[in-house]
C-alpha positions as CSV (number, residue, x, y, z in Angstrom):
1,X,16.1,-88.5,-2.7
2,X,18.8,-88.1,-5.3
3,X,17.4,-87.3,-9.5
4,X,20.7,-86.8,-10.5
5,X,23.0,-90.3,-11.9
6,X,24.6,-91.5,-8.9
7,X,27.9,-90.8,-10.6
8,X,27.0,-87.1,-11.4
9,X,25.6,-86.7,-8.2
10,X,29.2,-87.5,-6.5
11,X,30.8,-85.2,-8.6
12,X,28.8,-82.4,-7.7
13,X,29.5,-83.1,-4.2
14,X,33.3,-83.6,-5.1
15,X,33.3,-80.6,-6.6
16,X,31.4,-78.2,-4.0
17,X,32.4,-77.0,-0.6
18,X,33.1,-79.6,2.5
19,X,31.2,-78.9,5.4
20,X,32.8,-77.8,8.5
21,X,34.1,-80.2,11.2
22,X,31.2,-79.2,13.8
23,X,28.7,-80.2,10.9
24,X,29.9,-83.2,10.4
25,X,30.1,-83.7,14.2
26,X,26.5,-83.3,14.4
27,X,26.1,-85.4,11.5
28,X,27.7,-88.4,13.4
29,X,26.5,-88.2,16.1
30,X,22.6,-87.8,14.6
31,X,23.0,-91.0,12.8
32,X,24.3,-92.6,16.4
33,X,21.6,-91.5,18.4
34,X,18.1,-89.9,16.9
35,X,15.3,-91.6,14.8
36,X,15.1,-90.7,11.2
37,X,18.8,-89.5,10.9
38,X,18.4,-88.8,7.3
39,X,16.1,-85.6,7.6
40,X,19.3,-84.2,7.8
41,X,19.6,-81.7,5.1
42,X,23.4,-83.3,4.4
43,X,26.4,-81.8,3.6
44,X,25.8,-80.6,-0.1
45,X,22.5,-79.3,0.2
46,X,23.7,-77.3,3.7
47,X,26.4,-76.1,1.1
48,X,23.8,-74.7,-1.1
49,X,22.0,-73.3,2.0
50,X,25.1,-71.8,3.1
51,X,26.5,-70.1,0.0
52,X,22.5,-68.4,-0.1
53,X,22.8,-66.8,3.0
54,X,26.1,-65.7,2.5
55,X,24.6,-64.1,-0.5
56,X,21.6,-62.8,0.7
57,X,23.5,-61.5,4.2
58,X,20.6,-61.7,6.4
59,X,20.4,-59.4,9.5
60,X,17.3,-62.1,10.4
61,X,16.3,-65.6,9.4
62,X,13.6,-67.7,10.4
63,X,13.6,-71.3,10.0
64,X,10.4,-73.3,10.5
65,X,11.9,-76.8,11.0
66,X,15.0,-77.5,13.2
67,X,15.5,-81.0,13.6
68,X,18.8,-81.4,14.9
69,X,20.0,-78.1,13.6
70,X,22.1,-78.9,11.0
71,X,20.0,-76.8,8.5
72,X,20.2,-73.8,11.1
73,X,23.9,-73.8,11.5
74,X,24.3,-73.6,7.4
75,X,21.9,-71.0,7.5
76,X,23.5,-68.8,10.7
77,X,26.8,-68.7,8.3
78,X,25.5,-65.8,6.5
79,X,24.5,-63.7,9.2
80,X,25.7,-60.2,9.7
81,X,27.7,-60.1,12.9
82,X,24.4,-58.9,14.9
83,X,22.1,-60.8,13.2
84,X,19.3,-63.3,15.0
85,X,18.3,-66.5,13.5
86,X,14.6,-67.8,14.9
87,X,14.4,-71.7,14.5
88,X,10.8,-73.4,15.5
89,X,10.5,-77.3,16.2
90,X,8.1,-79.0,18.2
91,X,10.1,-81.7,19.7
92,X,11.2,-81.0,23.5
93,X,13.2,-84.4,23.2
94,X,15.8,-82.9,21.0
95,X,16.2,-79.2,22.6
96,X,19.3,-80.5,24.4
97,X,20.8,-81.8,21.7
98,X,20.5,-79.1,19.0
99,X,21.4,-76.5,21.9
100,X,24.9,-78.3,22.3
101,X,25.7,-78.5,18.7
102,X,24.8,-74.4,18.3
103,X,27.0,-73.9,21.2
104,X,29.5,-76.1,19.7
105,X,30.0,-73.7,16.4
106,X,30.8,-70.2,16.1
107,X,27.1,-69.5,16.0
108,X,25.6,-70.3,18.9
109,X,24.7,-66.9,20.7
110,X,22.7,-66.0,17.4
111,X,20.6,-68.9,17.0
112,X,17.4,-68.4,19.4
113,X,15.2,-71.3,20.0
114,X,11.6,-71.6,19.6
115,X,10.0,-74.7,20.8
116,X,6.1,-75.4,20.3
117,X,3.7,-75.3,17.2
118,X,5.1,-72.8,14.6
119,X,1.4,-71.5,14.0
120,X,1.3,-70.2,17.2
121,X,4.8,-68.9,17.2
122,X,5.2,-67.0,14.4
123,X,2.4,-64.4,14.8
124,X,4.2,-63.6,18.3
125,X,7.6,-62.9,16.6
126,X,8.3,-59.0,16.3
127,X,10.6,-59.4,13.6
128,X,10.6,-59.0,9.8
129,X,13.2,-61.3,7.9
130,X,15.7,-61.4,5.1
131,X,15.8,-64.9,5.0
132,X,12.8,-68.2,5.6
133,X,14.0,-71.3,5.7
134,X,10.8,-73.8,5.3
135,X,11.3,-77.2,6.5
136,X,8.3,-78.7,8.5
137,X,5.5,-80.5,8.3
138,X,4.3,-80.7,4.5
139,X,0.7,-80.3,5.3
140,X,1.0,-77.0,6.9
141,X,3.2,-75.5,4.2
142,X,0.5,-73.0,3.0
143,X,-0.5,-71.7,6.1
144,X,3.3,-71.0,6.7
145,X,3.4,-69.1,3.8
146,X,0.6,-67.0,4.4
147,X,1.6,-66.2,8.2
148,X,5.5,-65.3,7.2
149,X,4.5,-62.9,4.3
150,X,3.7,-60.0,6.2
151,X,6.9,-60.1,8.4
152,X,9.1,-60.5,5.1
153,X,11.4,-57.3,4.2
154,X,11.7,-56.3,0.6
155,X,14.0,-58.1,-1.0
156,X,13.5,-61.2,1.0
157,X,14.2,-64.7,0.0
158,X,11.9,-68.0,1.6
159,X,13.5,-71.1,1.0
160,X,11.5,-74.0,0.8
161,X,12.1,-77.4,1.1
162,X,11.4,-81.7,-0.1
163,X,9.5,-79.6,-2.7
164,X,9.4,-82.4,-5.3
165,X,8.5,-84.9,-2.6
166,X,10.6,-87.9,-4.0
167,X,9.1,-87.1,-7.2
168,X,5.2,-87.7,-5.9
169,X,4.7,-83.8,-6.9
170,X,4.7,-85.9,-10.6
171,X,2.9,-89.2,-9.9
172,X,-1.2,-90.1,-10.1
173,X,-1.9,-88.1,-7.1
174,X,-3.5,-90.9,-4.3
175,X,-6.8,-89.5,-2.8
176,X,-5.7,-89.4,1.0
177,X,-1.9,-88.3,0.5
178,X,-2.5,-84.7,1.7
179,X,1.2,-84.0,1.8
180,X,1.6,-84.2,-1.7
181,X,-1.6,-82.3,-2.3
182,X,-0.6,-79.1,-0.5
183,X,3.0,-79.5,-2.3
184,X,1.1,-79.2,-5.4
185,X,-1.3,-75.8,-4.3
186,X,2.0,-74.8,-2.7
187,X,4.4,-75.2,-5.8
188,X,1.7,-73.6,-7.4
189,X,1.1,-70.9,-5.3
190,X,4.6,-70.0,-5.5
191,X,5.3,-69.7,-9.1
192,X,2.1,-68.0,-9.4
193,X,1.5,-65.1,-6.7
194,X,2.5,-61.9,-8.2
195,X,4.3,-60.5,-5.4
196,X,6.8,-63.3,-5.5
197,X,9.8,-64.1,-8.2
198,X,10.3,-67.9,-7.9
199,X,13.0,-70.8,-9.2
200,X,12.4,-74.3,-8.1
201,X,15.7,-76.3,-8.2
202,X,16.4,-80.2,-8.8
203,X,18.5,-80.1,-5.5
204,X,18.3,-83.5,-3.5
205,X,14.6,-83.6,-2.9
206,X,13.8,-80.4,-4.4
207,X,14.8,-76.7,-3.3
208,X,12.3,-73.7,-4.3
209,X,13.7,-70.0,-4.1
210,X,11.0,-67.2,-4.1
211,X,12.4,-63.5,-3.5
212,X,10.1,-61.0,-2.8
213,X,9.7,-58.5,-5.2
């Protein structure tokens, strides 16, 4: 989903960092062979996700999401040289697949996989983390957020993500799209709870950043 003019949008995209040739290996070969290929975060926002780890510097990130990794490898960029980043998906079909394309970058001995239901994972994580990368099912977003909370550090940033929904979050709300419903207690949750400092950016299908204060 793209809000910007097409024209703008390609500058933007002209204008901002190219992706690295492993990415856009992945890319390829995600459009050749898996359903749904354009989940993908693509290369401009994985840019964005990028350049917000780098600046953040995360000894630990979790990401509740991993498709076919794409986000995750963006993400593992910023890592400190012993750092650990957590990815959670519930498809056992693609394991294979996002394992090879870790292994493929520079990243792969820091990316652990977590396969199964992320509400059942998480609690068992002994980690607190720098860095949240939310990017699942929409319906579950609040409970995410209340299970990660207590295992942020100070200072922490949680990413979140298709937070304007292809611009539903806007729209009459229809009585059995519970998607959009939780995206609008969730963007309201997040601009609202007082432990949180929040900025929701127009990026692709919407991008919210909440640090912990």
């Amino acid at each position: 989903m793209h809000f910007l003019p097409e024209n703008i949008d390609e500058y933007v995209v002209a204008h901002s960092a190219q992706e690295p040739e492993y990415l856009n290996n992945l890319t390829r070969e995600t459009y050749q062979k898996i359903l749904q290929p354009r989940m993908l975060s693509g290369p401009y926002q994985g840019r964005v996700l990028s350049m917000l780890s780098k600046l953040i510097h995360p000894k630990a990130i979790l990401e509740i999401g991993t498709f076919t990794g794409y986000s995750a490898l963006c993400l593992a960029e910023g890592l400190q040289k012993e750092g650990i980043l957590h990815t959670i998906d519930i498809k056992e079909e693609l394991v294979d697949f996002q394992r090879k394309h870790f292994d493929a970058s520079p990243y792969g001995q820091q990316i652990q996989h977590h396969l199964g239901q992320a509400l059942a994972i998480i609690p068992t994580l002994d980690v607190t983390f720098d860095l949240v990368f939310i990017d699942a099912d929409k319906c579950n977003y609040i409970k995410y957020f209340n299970l990660i909370m207590d295992k942020m550090n100070s200072g922490g940033v949680i990413l979140s993500d298709n937070v304007l929904w292809s611009g539903k979050v806007v729209e009459p709300l229809q009585e059995k799209d519970v998607d959009t419903k939780v995206l609008l207690e969730y963007n309201k949750l997040l601009n609202e709870d007082p432990r949180l400092e929040t900025v929701l950016l127009p990026i692709r299908d919407g991008l919210t950043i909440s640090r912990i204060i």
